[in-house]
N, C-alpha and C positions, 0 to 999 in steps of 0.2 A: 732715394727710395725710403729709407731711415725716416726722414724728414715729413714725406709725404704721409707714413702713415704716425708718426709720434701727431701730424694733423688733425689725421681722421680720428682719432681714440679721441681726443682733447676736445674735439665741437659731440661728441657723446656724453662726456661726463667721466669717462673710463679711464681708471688710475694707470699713471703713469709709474711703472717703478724706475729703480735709481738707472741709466745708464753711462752713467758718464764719469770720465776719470776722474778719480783722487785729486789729480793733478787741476788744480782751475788755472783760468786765462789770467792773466795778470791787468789786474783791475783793480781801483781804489774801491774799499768796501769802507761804508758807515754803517755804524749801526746805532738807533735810538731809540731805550729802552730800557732797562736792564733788572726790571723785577726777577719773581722766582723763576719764569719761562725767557723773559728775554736774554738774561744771563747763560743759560746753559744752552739757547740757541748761537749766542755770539760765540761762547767758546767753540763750538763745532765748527764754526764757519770761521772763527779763525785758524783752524787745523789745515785749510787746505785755501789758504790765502799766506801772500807775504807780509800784510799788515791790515789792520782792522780797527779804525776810526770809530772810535767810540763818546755817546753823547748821554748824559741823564742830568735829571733836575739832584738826582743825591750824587755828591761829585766823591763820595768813599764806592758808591757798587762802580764807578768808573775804573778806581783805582784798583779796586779788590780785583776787576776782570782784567785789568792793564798786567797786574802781578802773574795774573795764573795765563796769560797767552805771550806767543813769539810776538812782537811788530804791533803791541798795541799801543795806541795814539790815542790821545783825549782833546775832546771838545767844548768847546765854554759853549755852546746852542745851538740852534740846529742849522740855522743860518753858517756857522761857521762851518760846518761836518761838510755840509751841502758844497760850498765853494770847493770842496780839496776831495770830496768822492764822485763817484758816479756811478756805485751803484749801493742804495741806501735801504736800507730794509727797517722798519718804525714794528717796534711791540709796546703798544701805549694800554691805559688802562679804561678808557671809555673814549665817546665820540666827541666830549670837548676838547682833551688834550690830544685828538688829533685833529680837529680844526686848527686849534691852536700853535703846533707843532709844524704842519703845512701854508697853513695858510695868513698865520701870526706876520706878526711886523720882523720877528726877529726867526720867521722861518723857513723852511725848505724852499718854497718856490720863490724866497725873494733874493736867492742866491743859484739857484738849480744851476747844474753845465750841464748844457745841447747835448741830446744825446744821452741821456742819463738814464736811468732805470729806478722806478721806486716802486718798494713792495711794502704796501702795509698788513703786515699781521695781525693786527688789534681786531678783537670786537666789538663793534659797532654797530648801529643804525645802518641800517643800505643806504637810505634818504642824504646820510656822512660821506659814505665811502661813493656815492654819486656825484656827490657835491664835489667833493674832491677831485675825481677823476676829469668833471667836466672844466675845473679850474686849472687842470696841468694842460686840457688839450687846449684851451684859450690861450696859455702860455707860452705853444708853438716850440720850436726846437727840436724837435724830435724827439720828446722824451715821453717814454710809458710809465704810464702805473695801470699795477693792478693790487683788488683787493685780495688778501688772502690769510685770510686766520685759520688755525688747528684745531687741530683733536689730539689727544693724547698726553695733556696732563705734564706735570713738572717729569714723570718717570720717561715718556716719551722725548721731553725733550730734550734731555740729558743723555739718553741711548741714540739720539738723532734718528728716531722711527715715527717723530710725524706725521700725522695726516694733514696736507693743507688742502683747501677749499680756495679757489681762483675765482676772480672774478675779473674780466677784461677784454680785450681785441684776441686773437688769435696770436699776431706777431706779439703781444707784450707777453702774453703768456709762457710762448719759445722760450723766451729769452729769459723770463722768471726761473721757467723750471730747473735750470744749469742750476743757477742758485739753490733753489731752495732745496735741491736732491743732496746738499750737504749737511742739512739740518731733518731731514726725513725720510720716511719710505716711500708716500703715496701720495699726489699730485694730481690731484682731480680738476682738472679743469670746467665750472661749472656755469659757463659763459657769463654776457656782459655784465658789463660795470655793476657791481653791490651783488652779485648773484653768488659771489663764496659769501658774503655777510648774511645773506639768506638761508643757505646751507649750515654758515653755522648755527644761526638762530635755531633751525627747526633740530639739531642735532646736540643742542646744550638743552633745549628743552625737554628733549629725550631725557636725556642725562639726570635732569636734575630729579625728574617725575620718576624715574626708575633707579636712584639714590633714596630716593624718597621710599620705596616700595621693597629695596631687598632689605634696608634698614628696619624697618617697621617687621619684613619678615621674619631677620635674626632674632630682633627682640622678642617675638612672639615666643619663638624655639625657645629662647633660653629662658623666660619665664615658665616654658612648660617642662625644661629640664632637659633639653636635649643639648649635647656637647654643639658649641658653633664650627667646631673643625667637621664634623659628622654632618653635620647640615649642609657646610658650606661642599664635601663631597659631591651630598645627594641633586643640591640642588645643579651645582656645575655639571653634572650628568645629567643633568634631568631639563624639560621646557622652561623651567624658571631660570634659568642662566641665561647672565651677561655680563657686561665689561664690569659693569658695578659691584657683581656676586665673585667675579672669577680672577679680575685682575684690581681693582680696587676696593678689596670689601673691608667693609666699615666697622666690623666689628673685633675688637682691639681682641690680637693672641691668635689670628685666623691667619694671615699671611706678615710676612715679615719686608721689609722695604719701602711700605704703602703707609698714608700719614696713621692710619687708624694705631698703627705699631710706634707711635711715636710721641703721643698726646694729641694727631690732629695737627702737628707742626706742618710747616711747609707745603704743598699740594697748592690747591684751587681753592683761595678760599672765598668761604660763603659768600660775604660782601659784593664776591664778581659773580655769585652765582646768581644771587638776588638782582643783579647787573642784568645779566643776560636775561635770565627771563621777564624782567620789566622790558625790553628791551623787545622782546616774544612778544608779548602783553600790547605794547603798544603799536606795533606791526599789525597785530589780529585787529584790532580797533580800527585800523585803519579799513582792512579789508572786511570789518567785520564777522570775521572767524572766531567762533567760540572754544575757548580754551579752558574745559573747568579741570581735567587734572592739573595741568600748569598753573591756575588761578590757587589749588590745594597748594601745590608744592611750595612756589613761595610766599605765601605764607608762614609755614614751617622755617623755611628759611628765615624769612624775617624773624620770628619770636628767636630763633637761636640769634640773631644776631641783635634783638635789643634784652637778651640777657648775656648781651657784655663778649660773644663769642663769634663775632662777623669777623674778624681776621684768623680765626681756624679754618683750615679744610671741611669745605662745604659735606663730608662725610660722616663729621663731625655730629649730623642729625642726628647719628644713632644714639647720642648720648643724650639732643632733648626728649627722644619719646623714652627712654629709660627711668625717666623724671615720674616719680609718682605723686597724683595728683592732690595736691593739699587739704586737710580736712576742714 
């Protein structure tokens, strides 16, 4: 019964929260990836595994993550991960190095075992995570993929309170979600193949356009003198709040834990945010969809990032409009 409706909610869209034991099945996990987010998702998922297969192009973040877990294992590529896991979860940083990654000479499916499970997290092209998905089902074996990237920023993935976006069959998606309910909260299953890449597209674009906007708004305050702790109350109580104002705000001495409190270190940075909405951008084009705030936003993005600042936290905007304008 359990079973039947975790069905019925998943072909709706309707988040899944965690129900499943602490405790996982004893299964070879890989993991390939290991940026600011891949890092802090593999350590979660090695909490409730006995060892966790670990692969990246920098062979110090393998080691760094081998130090801080029980039963971590390392990889020389992805070919190799693949032969000795079977269930492999990919946080890459765009949609060539996950062609490259899958579908490479020296990748996942030129090694994969029958029966395997692979979840890609990465942000991508739908056009990618299609391509892909169609090149495992040619493969035969019995093995699923689905797509499935996040929400919820380096803080989310280090607290294991993720949101993923799924993209896939129904039975691949089952079988995802055990997994991924150890690196997060909410599990949306948002059907076929490229359809979590879809969802995150229109959901970073959000993001980036409403970073763009409470930013711009702080500055405004504080150029007119008002305290950004006082604002940042008003507005969190008030229609202008959201994740940007209440749990990410960008303006340094407002909250404490969040990159703005740090220099902009660590988070999301710009570079992927300008990623994702080219990314937007080029989706709309296809279907013809006009996007002029998103077309504003990065922009902005970009000028921070060709004055020298594309590997800070995409937050970081609030320091270009603080820039006064040259005489």
């Amino acid at each position: 019964m359990q079973r039947r409706a975790i069905q019925a909610l998943s072909r709706y869209g309707v988040c899944a929260s965690r129900q499943f034991s602490s405790k996982a099945p004893d299964r070879q996990i890989g993991f390939i990836g290991l940026g600011n987010m891949g890092a802090a998702m593999a350590v979660n998922l090695a909490k409730a595994h006995k060892s966790v297969i670990l692969q990246d192009v920098n062979a110090k973040a393998v080691e760094r993550i081998c130090s801080k877990v029980q039963g971590g294992l390392a990889a020389a590529t992805p070919a190799e991960l693949a032969g000795k896991a079977d269930t492999i979860i990919t946080m890459l940083p765009s949609s060539p190095h996950v062609h490259e990654v899958y579908l490479g000479a020296n990748g996942i499916l030129s090694t994969v075992r029958p029966g395997s499970l692979l979840i890609d997290c990465s942000t991508i092209s739908p056009e990618t995570a299609r391509l892909v998905a169609q090149k495992v089902a040619e493969k035969g074996g019995s093995i699923d993929f689905v797509d499935a990237p996040v929400s919820g920023g380096t803080i989310g993935a280090e607290n294991a309170t993720l949101t993923f976006m799924v993209g896939g069959p129904d039975a691949a998606f089952l079988r995802a979600q055990e997994v991924l309910a150890h690196m997060g909260k909410s599990i949306v299953h948002c059907g076929g193949p490229g359809n979590g890449q879809v969802a995150k597209l229109c959901n970073n674009l959000l993001l980036g356009i409403t970073m763009a906007g409470v930013s711009e708004a702080f500055n405004l305050g504080e150029k007119l003198g008002i305290d950004p702790k006082i604002l940042a109350g008003v507005i969190n109580s008030s229609s202008g709040r959201s994740w940007s104002s209440d749990t990410y705000n960008p303006c340094p001495g407002v909250m404490e834990g969040v990159p703005s409190s740090r220099g902009y270190t660590g988070g999301f940075a710009c570079d992927l945010m300008i990623k994702d909405l080219g990314l937007a951008s080029s989706a709309a084009s296809l279907g013809k969809t006009p996007l002029p705030l998103g077309a504003a936003a990065q922009q902005l993005y970009s000028l921070m990032s060709a004055q020298g600042n594309g590997h800070l936290d995409f937050s970081g905007v609030y320091t270009l409009l603080q820039q006064k304008p040259k005489k």
